[in-house]
C-alpha positions as CSV (number, residue, x, y, z in Angstrom):
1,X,17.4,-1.4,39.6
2,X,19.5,-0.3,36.7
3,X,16.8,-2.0,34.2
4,X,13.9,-0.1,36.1
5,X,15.8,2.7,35.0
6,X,16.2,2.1,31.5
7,X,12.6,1.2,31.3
8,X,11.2,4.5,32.9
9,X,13.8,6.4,30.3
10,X,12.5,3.9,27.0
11,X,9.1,5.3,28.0
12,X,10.1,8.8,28.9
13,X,11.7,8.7,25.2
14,X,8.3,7.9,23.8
15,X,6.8,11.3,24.7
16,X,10.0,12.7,23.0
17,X,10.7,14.3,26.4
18,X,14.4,14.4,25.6
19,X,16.0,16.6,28.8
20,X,13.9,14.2,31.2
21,X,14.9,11.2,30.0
22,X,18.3,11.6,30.7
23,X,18.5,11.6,34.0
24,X,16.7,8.0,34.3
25,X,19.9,7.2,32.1
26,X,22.3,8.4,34.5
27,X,20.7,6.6,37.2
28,X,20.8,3.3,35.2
29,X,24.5,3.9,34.8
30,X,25.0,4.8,38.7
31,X,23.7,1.3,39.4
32,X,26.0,-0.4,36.8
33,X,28.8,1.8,35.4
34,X,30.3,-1.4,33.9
35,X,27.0,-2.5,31.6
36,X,28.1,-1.8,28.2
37,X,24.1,-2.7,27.2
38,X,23.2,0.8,29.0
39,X,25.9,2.7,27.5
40,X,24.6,1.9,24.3
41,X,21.1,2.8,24.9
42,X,22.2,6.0,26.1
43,X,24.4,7.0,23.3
44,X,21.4,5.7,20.6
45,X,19.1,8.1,22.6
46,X,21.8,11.2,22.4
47,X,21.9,10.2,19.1
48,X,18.1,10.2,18.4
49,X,18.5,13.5,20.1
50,X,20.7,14.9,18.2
51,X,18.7,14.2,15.1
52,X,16.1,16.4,16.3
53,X,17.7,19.4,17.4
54,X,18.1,22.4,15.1
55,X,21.0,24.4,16.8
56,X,23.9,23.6,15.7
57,X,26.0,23.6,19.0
58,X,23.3,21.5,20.7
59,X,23.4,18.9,17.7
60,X,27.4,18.9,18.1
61,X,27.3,18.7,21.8
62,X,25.1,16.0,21.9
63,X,26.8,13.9,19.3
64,X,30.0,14.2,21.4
65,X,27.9,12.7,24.2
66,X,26.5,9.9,22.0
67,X,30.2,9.5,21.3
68,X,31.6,9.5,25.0
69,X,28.6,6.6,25.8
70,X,29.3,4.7,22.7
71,X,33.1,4.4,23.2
72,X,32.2,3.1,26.5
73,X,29.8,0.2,25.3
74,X,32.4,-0.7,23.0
75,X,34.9,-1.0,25.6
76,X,32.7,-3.8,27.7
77,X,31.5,-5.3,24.8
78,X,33.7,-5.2,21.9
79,X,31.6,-7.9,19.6
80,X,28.6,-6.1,19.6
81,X,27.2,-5.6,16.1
82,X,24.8,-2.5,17.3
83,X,26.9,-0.8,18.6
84,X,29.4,-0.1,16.0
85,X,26.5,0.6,14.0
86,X,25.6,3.3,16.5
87,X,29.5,4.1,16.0
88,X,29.4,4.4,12.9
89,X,25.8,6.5,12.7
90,X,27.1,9.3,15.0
91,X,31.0,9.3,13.1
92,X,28.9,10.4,9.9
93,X,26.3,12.7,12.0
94,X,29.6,14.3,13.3
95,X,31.5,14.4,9.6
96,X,28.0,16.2,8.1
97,X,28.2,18.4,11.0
98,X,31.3,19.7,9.8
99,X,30.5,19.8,6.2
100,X,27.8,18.8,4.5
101,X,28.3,16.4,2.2
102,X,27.4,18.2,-1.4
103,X,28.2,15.9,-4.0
104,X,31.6,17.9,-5.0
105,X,32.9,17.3,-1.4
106,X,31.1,13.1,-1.4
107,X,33.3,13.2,-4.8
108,X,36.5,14.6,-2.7
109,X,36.0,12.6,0.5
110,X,36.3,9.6,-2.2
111,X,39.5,10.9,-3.7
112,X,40.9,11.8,-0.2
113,X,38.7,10.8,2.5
114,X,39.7,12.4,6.0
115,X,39.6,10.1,9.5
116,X,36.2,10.5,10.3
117,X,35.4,9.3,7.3
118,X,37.9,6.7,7.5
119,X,36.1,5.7,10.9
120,X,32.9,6.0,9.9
121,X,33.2,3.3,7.1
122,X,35.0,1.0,9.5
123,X,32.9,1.3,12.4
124,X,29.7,0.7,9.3
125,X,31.9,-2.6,8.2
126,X,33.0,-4.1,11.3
127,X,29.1,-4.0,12.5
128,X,28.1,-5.8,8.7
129,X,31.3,-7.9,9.6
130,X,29.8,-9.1,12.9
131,X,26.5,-9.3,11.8
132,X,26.8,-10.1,8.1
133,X,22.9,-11.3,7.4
134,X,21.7,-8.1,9.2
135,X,20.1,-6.3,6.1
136,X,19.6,-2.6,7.7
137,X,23.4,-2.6,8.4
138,X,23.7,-3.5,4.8
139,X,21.1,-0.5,3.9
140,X,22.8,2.3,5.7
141,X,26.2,1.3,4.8
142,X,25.1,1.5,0.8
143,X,23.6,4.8,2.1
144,X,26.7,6.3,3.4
145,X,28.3,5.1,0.1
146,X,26.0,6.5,-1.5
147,X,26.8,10.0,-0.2
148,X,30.1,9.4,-0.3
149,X,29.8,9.5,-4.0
150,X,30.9,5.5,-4.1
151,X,28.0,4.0,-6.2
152,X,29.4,0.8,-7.3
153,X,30.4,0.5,-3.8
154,X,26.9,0.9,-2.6
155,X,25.3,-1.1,-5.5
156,X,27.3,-4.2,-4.1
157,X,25.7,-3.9,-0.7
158,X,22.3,-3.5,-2.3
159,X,22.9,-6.3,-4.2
160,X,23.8,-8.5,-1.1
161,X,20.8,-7.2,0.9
162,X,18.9,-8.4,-2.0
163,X,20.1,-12.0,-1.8
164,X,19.7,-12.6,2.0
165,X,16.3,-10.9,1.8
166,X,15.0,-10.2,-1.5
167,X,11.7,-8.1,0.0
168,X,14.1,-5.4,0.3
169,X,13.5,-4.4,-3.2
170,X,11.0,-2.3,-1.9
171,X,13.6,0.0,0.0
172,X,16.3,-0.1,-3.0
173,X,13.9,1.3,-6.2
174,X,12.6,4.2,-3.2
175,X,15.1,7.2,-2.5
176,X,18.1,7.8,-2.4
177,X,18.9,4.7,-4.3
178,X,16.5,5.3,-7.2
179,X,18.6,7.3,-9.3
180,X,22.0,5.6,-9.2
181,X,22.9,3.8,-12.4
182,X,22.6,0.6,-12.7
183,X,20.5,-0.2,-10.2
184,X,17.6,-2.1,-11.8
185,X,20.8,-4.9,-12.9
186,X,21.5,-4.9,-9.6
187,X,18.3,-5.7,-8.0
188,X,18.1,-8.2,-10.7
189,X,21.3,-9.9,-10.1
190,X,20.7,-10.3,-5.8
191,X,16.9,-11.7,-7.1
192,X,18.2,-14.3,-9.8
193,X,21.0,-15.6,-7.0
194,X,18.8,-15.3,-3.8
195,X,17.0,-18.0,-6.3
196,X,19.4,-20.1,-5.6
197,X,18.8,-20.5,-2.3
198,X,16.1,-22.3,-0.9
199,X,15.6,-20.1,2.0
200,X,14.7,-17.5,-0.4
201,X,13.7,-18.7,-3.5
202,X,10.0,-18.3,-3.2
203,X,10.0,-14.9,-2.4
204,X,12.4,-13.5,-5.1
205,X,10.8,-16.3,-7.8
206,X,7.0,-14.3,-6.4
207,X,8.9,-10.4,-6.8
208,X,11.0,-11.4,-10.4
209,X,7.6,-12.3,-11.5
210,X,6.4,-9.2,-10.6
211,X,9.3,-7.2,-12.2
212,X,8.9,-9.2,-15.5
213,X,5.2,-8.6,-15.1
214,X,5.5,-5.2,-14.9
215,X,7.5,-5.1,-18.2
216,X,4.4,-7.0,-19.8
217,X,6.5,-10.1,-19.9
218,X,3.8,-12.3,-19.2
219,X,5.3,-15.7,-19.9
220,X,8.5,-14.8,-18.6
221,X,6.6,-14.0,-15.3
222,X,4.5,-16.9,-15.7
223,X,8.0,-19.3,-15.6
224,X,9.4,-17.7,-12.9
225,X,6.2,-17.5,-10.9
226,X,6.1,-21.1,-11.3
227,X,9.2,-22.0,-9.5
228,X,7.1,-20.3,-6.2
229,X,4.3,-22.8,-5.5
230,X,4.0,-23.4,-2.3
231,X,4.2,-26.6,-0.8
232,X,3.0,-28.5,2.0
233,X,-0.2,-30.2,2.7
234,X,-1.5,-27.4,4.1
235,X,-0.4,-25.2,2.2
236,X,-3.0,-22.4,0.5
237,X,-2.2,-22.5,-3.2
238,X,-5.3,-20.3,-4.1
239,X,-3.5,-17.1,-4.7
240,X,-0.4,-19.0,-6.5
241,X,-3.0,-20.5,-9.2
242,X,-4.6,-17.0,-9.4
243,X,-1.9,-15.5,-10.2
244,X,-0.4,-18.2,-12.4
245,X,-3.2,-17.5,-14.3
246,X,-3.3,-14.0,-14.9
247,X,0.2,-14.0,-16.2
248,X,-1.0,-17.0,-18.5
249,X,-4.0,-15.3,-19.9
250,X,-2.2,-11.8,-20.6
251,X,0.6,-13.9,-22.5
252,X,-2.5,-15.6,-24.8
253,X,-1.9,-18.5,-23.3
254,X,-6.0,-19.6,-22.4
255,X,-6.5,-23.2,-22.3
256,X,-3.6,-22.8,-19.6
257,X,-4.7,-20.4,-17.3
258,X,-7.9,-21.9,-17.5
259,X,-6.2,-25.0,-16.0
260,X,-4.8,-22.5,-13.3
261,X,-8.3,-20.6,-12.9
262,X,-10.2,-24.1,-12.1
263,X,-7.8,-25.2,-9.5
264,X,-7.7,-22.2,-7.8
265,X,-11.9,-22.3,-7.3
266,X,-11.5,-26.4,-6.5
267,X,-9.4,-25.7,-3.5
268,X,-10.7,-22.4,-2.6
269,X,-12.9,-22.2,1.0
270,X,-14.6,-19.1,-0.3
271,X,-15.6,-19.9,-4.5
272,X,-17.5,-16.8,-4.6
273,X,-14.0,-14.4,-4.2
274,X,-12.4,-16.3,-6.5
275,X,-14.6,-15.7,-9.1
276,X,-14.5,-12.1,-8.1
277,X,-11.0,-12.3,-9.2
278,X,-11.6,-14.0,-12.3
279,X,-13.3,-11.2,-13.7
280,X,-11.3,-8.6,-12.6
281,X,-8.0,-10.6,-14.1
282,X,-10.4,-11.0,-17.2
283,X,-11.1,-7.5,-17.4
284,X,-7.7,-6.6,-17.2
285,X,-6.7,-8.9,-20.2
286,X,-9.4,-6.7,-21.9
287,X,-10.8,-10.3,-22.6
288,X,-14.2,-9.8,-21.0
289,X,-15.8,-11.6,-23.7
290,X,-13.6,-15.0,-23.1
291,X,-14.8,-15.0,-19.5
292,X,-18.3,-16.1,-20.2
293,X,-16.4,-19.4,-21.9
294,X,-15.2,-19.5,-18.5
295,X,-18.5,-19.2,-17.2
296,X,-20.0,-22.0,-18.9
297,X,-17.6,-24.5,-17.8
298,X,-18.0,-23.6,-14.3
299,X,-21.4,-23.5,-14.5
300,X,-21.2,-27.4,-15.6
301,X,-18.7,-28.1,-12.9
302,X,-19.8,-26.2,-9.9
303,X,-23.4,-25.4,-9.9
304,X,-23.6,-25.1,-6.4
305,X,-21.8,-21.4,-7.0
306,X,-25.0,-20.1,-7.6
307,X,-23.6,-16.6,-7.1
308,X,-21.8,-16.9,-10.6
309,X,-25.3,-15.3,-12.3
310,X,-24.9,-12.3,-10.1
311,X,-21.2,-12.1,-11.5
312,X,-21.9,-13.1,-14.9
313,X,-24.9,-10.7,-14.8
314,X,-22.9,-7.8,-13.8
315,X,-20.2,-8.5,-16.8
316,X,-23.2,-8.6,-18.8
317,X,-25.2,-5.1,-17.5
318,X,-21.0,-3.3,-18.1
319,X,-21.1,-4.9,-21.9
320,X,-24.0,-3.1,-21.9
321,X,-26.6,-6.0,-22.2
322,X,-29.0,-5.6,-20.0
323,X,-31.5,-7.9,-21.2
324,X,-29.2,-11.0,-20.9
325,X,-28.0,-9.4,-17.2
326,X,-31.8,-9.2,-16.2
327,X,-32.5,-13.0,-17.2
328,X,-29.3,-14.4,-14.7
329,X,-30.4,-11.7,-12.0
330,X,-33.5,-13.6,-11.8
331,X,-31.6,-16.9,-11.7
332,X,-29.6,-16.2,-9.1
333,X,-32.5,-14.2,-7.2
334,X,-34.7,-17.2,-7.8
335,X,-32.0,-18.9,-5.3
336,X,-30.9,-16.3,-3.1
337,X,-31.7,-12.5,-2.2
338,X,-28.8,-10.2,-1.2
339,X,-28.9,-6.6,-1.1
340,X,-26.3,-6.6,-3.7
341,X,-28.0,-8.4,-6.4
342,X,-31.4,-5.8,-5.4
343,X,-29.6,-3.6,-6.2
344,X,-27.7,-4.6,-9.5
345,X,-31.3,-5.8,-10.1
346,X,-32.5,-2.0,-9.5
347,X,-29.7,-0.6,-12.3
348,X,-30.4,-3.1,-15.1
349,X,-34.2,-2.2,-14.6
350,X,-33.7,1.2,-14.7
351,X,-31.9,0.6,-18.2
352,X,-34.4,-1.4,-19.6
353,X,-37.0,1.6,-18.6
354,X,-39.2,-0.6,-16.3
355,X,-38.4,2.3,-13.6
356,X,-41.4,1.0,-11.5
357,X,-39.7,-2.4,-11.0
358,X,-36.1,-0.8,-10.5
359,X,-38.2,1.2,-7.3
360,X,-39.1,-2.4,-5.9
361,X,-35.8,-3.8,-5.7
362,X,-33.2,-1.0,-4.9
363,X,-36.1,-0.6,-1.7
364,X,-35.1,-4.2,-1.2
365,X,-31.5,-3.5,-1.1
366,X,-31.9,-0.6,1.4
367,X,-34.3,-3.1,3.6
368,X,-30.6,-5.3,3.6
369,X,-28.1,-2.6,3.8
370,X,-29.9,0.3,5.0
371,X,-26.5,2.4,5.6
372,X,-25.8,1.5,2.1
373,X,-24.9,4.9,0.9
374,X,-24.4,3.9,-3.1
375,X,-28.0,2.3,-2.7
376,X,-29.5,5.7,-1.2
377,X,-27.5,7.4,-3.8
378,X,-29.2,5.6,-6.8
379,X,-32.4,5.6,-5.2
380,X,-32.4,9.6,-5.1
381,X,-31.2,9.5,-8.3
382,X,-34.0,7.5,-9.5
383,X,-36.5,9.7,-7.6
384,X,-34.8,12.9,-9.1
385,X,-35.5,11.7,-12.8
386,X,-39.0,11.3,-11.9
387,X,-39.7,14.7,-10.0
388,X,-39.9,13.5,-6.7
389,X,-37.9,15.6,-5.1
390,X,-39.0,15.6,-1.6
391,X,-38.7,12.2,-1.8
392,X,-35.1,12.2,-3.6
393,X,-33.8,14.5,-1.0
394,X,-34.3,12.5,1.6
395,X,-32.7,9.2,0.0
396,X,-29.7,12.0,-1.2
397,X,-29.4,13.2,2.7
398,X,-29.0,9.9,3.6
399,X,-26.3,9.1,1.0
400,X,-24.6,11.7,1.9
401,X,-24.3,11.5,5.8
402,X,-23.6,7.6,5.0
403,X,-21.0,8.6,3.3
404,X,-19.3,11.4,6.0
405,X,-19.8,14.4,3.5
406,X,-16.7,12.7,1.7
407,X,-18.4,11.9,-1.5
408,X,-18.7,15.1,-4.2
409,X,-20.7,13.1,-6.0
410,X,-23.1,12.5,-3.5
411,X,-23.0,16.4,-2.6
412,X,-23.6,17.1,-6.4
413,X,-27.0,15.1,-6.6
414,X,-28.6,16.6,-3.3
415,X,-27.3,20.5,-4.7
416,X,-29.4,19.5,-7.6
417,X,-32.1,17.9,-6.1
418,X,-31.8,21.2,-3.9
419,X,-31.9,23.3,-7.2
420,X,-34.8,21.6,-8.4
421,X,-36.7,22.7,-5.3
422,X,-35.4,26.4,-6.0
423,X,-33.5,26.3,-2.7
424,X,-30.7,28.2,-4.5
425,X,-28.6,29.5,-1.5
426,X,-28.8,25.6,0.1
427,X,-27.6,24.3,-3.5
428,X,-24.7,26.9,-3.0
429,X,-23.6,25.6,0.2
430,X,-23.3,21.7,-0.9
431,X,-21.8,22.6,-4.2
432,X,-19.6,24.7,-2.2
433,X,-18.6,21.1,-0.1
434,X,-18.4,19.1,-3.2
435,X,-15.4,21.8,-4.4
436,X,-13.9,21.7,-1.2
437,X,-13.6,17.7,-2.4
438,X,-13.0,18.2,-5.9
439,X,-11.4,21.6,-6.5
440,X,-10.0,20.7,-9.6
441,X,-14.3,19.7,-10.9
442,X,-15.3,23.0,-13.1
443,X,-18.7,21.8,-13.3
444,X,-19.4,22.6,-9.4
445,X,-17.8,26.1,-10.1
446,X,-20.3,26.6,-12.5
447,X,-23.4,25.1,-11.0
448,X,-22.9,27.4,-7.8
449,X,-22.6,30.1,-10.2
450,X,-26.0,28.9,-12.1
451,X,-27.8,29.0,-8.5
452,X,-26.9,32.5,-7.9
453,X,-28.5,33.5,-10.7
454,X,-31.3,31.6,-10.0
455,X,-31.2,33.0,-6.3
456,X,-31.0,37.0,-7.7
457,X,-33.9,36.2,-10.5
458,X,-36.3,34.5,-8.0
């Protein structure tokens, strides 16, 4: 019955209905007095409670309570890792209570600490102490060093939370750890030993490479990275050769990531995102031109991708030439029709000035996708240069309610389309939306200002 209990208060709790919750506690407790298990949920939940209220009296009162219920779990079950945590949590809720910790009094409390502090730091040990590979005990003791104005002291715990888990890094280089000195050497140190360890060594090989990386170390990154290969038989090594090499082809080294880049599309079940990443790693590198070297050889070795004209096409048409992008479009198109190549087809016509052609085919992409709203935007757009504004409008409305009024760009070409018509105050009203998106866009400001005038002059 006791576990009923606890169960209605957990869910009570949920709704943050503090004062009735606590009753279902006492009842739990009724029907075991001697289960330290619901002792310590019911001091957590005064102490969640406690974090919550405002008044100072209430917070104090209710910390006590935490306290009373906490002391009492301890008693039944004096091994239990959570619940000097909890121990320690409300000792340093209490201490702040008193006086908050500034960092004159954290430097103080380190020079002459009182007994709650004492206590608090105990209670935060004994629960690392009994549960030494827990990394959040780790965390919030470094925390409490941390206000306590005892960096190295807290740097050490990082640096141990680092080794038995090195994803933590993530919650280290965030506040309030960010700012203490040191503490890039120290996330560096727990990554380089949790290395050692072959429980961990893939993930922190896979983050140092992304900390070198970050420092434009490429090679560095790249011999790290290597060390993280997965292994198996089943095991997906598509992403480990992408990334391989990226870091490869930002540290110049070509022939090699090449290697990298082919073995990643060899075992890939889906070729066509793969290539996707390809050009984006290419474009990176700001080495768009080497990808169509690339190109070629996979061309030779996988013609069955016959979506790498669409992609090489597309590299083209952003270089710029669209006379080499048209020729691939109609490659690929001569094997396949997608909505997406229509309409890549529609843009590189529109370039070239064969408008009536770009028409055809970005009315093909809307037959595919007709909730496409980047398709109905650059047909309106098309429509708009040619003075077919009834027309335009349409395709723009369209855009725009694809889009969920969200795009001020797509509000910007149906207030002009709107303009065009010399339906001033309606041009008003969706410039006015496309601010409401993009306050900081001066244009709009000036276009609804441009309308007025045209609305007091008409």
């Amino acid at each position: 019955m006791g576990d009923y209990y606890i169960a209605q208060a957990k869910e009570i709790e949920k709704g943050k209905d503090w004062n009735t919750a606590i009753p279902a506690y006492q009842k739990a407790i009724e029907y075991a007095p001697a289960n330290p298990e619901y002792h310590l949920f019911f001091g957590e939940f005064y102490l969640m409670f406690a974090k919550t209220a405002r008044d100072r009296a209430i917070k104090k009162m209710l910390l006590q309570k935490a306290w009373r219920e906490l002391e009492e779990a301890k008693k039944g079950s004096p091994k239990d890792a959570r619940t000097y945590l909890a121990l320690a949590q409300t000792s340093e809720a209490m201490s702040r209570q008193k006086s908050p910790m500034t960092q004159s009094s954290s430097l103080q409390a380190q020079a002459n600490p009182t007994n709650r502090e004492n206590s608090t730091e105990q209670y935060y040990q004994t629960a690392v102490s009994l549960y030494p590979n827990n990394t959040q005990y780790r965390y919030l003791l470094a925390r409490y060093y941390k206000r306590a104005g005892r960096l190295q002291e807290a740097l050490r715990q990082l640096e141990t939370m680092i080794i038995l888990n090195p994803g933590t890094v993530g919650y280290v280089r965030r506040n309030p750890f960010n700012d203490i000195p040191g503490i890039e050497k120290a996330v560096d140190n727990g990554l380089w030993q949790a290395l050692d360890n072959r429980f961990t060594h893939n993930n922190a090989a896979s983050i140092l490479a992304s900390r070198l990386a970050e420092k434009q170390k490429w090679l560095d990154a790249a011999s790290v990275y290597k060390q993280a290969m997965p292994k198996g038989v089943f095991a997906d090594r598509t992403g480990y050769y992408l990334r391989m090499g990226q870091y490869l082809l930002r540290g110049g080294e070509k022939k090699e990531a090449e290697n990298y880049f082919f073995r990643a599309i060899i075992i890939a079940p889906d070729r066509h995102s793969v290539i996707r990443s390809l050009m984006t790693n290419y474009k990176r590198a700001a080495k768009s031109d080497e990808i169509f070297v690339l190109f070629e050889k996979l061309k030779e070795r996988h013609p069955e991708v016959i979506e790498l004209d669409l992609y090489w096409a597309q590299v083209l048409y952003e270089q710029k030439d669209y006379e080499g992008a048209l020729a691939h479009l109609q490659l690929f198109l001569k094997s396949k029709e997608t909505a997406e190549a229509d309409y890549w087809m529609a843009m590189t016509c529109e370039r070239l000035k064969k408008t009536y052609k770009a028409e055809t085919y970005i009315k093909r992409a809307i037959k595919w996708e007709p909730q496409n709203a980047l398709y109905r935007h650059f047909f309106a757009g098309l429509l708009y240069n040619a003075w077919r504004f009834t027309e335009a409008l349409k395709e723009a409305d369209a855009a725009v309610r694809a889009s969920h009024n969200k795009n001020p760009w797509y509000l910007d070409r149906k207030a002009w389309i709107l303009y065009r018509m010399k339906h001033y105050d309606e041009s008003i009203e969706v410039w006015k939306s496309a601010t409401g998106l993009k306050p900081g866009h001066k244009a709009f400001r000036r276009n609804i200002d441009m309308a007025a005038k045209a609305a007091k002059e008409a």
